[in-house]
N, C-alpha and C positions, 0 to 999 in steps of 0.2 A: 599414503595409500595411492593405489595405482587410479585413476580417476580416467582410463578408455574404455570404453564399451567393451564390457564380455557378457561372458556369461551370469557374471556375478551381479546379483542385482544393485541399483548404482542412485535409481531416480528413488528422490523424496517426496519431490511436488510437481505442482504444473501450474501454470496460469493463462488464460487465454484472452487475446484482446480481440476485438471490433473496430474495424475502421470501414473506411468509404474505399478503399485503395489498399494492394496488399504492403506499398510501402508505410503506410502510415499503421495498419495492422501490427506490423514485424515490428515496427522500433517502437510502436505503447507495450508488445510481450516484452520487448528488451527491458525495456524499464521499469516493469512489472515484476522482474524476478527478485530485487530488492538484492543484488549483487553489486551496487555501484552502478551499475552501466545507464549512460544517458541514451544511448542508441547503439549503435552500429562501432561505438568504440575503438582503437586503437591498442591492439595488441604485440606486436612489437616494436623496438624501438628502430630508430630511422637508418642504424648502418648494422641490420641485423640481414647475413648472407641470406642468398634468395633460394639456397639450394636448400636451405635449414628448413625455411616457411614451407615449400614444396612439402618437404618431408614432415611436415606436421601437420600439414592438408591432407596428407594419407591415411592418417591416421584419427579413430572416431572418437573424438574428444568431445566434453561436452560446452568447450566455445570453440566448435567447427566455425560456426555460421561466422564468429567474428574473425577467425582466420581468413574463410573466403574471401569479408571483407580488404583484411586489410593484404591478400595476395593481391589481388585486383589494385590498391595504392602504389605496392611494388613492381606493378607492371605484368605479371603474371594474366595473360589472355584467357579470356572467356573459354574457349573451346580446352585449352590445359584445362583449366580446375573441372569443366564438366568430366574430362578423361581419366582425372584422378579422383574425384568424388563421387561419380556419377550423377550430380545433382542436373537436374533439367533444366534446360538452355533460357525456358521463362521466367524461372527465381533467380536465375544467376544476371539474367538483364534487367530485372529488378533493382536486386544489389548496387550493379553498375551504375544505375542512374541516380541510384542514395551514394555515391561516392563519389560519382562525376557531381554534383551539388555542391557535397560537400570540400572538392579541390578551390571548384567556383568562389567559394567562403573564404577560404586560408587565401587565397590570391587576391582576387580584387575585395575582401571585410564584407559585413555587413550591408546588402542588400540597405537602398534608404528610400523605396516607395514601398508605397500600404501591398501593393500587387507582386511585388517580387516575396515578401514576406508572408502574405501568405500561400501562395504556390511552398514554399519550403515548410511553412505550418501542414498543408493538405499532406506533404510527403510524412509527416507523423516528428520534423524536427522538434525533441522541445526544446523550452526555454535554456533548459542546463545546457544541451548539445550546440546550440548554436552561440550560446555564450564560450565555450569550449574552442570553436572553431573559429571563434572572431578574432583576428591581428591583434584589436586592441585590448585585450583580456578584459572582456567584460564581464559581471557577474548574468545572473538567473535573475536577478531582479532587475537590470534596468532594460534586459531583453523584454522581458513581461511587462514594462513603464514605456517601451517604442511601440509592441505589438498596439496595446493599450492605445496610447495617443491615435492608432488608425481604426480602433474600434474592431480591432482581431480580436473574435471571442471563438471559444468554441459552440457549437449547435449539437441538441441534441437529438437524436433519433428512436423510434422506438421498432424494437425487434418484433418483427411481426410472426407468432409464431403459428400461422395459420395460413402460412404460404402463401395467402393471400385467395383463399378459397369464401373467406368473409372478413368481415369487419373485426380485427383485433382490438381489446380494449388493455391489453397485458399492459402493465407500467413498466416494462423493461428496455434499460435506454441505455445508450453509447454514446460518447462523444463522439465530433469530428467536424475537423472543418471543409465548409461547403460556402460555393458560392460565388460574389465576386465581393469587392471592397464598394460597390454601387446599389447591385441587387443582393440586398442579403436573403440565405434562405432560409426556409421554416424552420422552429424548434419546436419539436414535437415532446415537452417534457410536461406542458398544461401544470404550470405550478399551482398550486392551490394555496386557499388563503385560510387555514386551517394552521393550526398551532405544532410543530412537525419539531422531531428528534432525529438526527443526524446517528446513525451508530457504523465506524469504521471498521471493517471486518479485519480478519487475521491475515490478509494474502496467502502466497502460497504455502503449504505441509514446508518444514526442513525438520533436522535433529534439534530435538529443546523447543520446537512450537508445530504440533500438532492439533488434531480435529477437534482436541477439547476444549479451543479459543472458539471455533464455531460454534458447539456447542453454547457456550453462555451468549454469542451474539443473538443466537438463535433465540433466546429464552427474554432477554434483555428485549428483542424485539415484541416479543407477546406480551411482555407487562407495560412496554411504553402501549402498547393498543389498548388494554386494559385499563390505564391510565386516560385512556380518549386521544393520545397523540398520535399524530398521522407519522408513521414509521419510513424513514429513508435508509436504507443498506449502501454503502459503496464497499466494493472488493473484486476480486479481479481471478479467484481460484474457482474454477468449476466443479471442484468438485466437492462440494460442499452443500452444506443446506440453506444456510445465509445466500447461494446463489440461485435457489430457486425462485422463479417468477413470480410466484405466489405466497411467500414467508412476509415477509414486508410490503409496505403500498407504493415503495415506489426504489426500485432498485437500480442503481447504477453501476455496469458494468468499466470498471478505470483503474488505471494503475493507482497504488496507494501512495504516491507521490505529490507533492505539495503542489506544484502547479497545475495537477488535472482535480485534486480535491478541492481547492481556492474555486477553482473554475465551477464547479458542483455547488458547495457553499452560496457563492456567489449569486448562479442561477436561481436556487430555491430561496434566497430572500427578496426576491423580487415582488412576491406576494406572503402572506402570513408571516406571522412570527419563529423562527428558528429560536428554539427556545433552548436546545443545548444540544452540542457532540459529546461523544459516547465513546473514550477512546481507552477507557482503563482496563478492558474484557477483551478484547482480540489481540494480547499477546506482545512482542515488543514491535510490530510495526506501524499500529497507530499510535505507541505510545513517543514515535519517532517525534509524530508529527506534532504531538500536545504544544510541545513551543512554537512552531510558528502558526500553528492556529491561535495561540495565545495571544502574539504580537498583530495579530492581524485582525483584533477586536475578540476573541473568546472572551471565556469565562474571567476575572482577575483573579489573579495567585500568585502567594508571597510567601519568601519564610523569614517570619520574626524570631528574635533571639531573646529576646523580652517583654516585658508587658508593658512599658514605656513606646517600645516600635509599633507593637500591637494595637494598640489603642490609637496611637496617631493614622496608621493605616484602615481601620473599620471606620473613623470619622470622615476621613478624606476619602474612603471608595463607597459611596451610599447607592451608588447604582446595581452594587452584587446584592443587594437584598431584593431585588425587582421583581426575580424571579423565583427566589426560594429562601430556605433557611444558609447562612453562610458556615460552611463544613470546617472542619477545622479538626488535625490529625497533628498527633504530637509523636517524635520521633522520639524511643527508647535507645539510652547511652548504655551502652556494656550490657547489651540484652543477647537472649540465645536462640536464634530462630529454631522453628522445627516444624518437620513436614511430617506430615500426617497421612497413611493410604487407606482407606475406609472405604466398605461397600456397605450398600443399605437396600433391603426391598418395603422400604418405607415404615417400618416398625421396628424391626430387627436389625443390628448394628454387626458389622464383625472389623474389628480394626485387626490390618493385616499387620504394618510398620509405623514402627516411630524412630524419626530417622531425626539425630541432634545435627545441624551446621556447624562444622568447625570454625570456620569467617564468621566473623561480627553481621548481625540485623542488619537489611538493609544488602545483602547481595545476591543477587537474582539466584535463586535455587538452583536453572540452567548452568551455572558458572560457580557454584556452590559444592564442597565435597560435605560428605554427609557420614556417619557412623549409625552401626546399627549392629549391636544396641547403641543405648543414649552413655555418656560417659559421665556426666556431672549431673544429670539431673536424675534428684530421689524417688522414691516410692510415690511419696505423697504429690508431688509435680508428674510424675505416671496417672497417677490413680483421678488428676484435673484433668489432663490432657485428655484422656480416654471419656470421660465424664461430659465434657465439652463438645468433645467432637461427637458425641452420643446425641447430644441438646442439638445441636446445630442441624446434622443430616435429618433428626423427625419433624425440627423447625421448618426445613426447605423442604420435604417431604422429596429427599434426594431418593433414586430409584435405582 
């Protein structure tokens, strides 16, 4: 598929970030889009002709901006790319000085005072990018175990959206870093010591995860209220409802990335109890993240292959019972998935498809081919299926 700008419509999603500086803005969107990218990235390789890059700066691609970038590496002057791109002399010196940083990196390493590290934090470097850029191939983790030692956190801010005509009380908060390594500044996130549920939203729309992960985050958030838990949202898509100011009690605008979600996590256990993340309903980008929130003190979770492992594992983890019942899902062997499309105006049921998985249980529906009709399954597995999905939609009182 041709992937330049026409007339054909091309965009699925969007994501918007927040920072203090438009560099650190730019590279939390980069890394928001859930593309791979840690920032500003490198898009071609290093004896790739200069006349090629020009000519793919002409053209309206949708990683323009990381070409800019990496023209600017090849040498390719400011006033050129303004004359082929037309972009403005302000963004394109922007750029420049996330690039001129990042030469600074790849030449003399790693920055080794708290003050040079975090001026490159303020510029929106993260932890992955500047492990990327470091001589000594370092990883994301023991960038984030140096920042750490000097007591580089990020600070939170809240969106004021009342222009400042009176006192905003909105909980809508952004990272960023601010300040020096001497005077730190304010965090305006007021944790509360209130018993609070973390739910990770969908990031941005693509093909195979759309609005209907917002959808349940949304709903997920009204029953933990209903429950008495004080509700925290992190996601990074605006155009949604999980990003209104007012759905949750206290929303964080951030890339769904482990190092700005740690950093969230982090702050809100400062006070109350975090009683649990919520990552099974927004689709497959918080489900990214389940392992390393896992390793990083979550919830515990195992899979046993018998009742011998079973039972040695409930005796020796007696802290997962602290907070609730211990869940427990058992994987069907030579089972036959199937998707169901159903409308309901809360009484009345009309099932549209039933659609058999040719792939074995257990493979993302997204990435699953389907028949329709069903091939092997009878009348009477019809006549449940329908029965079921009948019970279920007047159970949820789906609308």
């Amino acid at each position: 598929t041709n992937c330049e700008l026409s007339t054909a419509m091309k965009s699925v999603g969007e994501v918007m970030s927040i920072g203090r500086t438009f560099n650190e803005s730019l590279q939390k969107a980069l890394r928001s889009l859930e593309t791979g990218l840690t920032g500003l990235d490198e898009v071609f390789p290093k004896d790739t002709d200069i006349d090629y890059i020009k000519s793919q700066l002409a053209k309206l691609l949708p990683n323009r901006l990381l070409i800019v970038a990496d023209a600017m590496r090849f040498g390719v002057s400011i006033e050129e790319i303004n004359s082929i791109t037309g972009y403005d002399f302000w963004f394109l010196y922007n750029i420049k000085q996330i690039i001129l940083a990042e030469q600074k990196i790849k030449e003399g390493g790693l920055p080794e005072t708290a003050h040079e590290i975090l001026q490159l934090k303020k510029m929106g470097f993260s932890d992955a990018r500047l492990a990327k850029l470091s001589r000594t191939e370092m990883t994301s983790e023991q960038i984030e175990s140096i920042r750490k030692k000097f007591d580089i956190k990020q600070v939170y801010k809240r969106v004021d959206t009342c222009a400042a005509e009176f006192e905003s009380s909105t909980a809508y908060m952004y990272g960023c870093y601010e300040g020096d390594v001497v005077n730190k500044t304010e965090c305006e996130a007021s944790v509360s010591n209130r018993n609070k549920v973390v739910i990770l939203g969908s990031g941005p729309n693509r093909i195979g995860q759309g609005i209907e992960f917002d959808y349940a985050c949304v709903h997920a958030v009204s029953a933990a209220k209903e429950m008495g838990f004080e509700t925290i949202m992190i996601n990074c898509n605006p155009e949604t409802v999980s990003t209104d100011y007012d759905t949750a009690d206290r929303l964080y605008f951030a890339p769904l990335v482990a190092e700005d979600v740690l950093e969230i996590l982090e702050k809100e256990q400062e006070n109350g109890l975090l009683v649990g993340i919520i990552v099974q309903i927004g689709g497959q980008t918080p489900l990214k993240l389940a392992k390393v929130l896992n390793e990083r003190g979550g919830q515990s979770m195992s899979i046993k292959y018998n009742i011998e492992s079973f039972k040695e594992y409930v005796l020796n983890q007696t802290k997962i019972f602290e907070h609730g019942p211990l869940l427990i899902d058992r994987f069907l062997v030579n089972a036959v998935e199937v998707d169901v499309d159903a409308v309901c105006d809360g009484e009345n049921v009309f099932i549209a498809a039933i659609m058999e998985h040719i792939e074995e249980a257990g493979i993302h529906s997204g990435d699953s081919t389907c028949s329709m009709p069903t091939n092997t399954l009878d009348n009477e597995i019809i006549k449940e299926i329908k029965s079921q999905t009948t019970k279920i939609a007047r159970a949820l009182r789906v609308i």
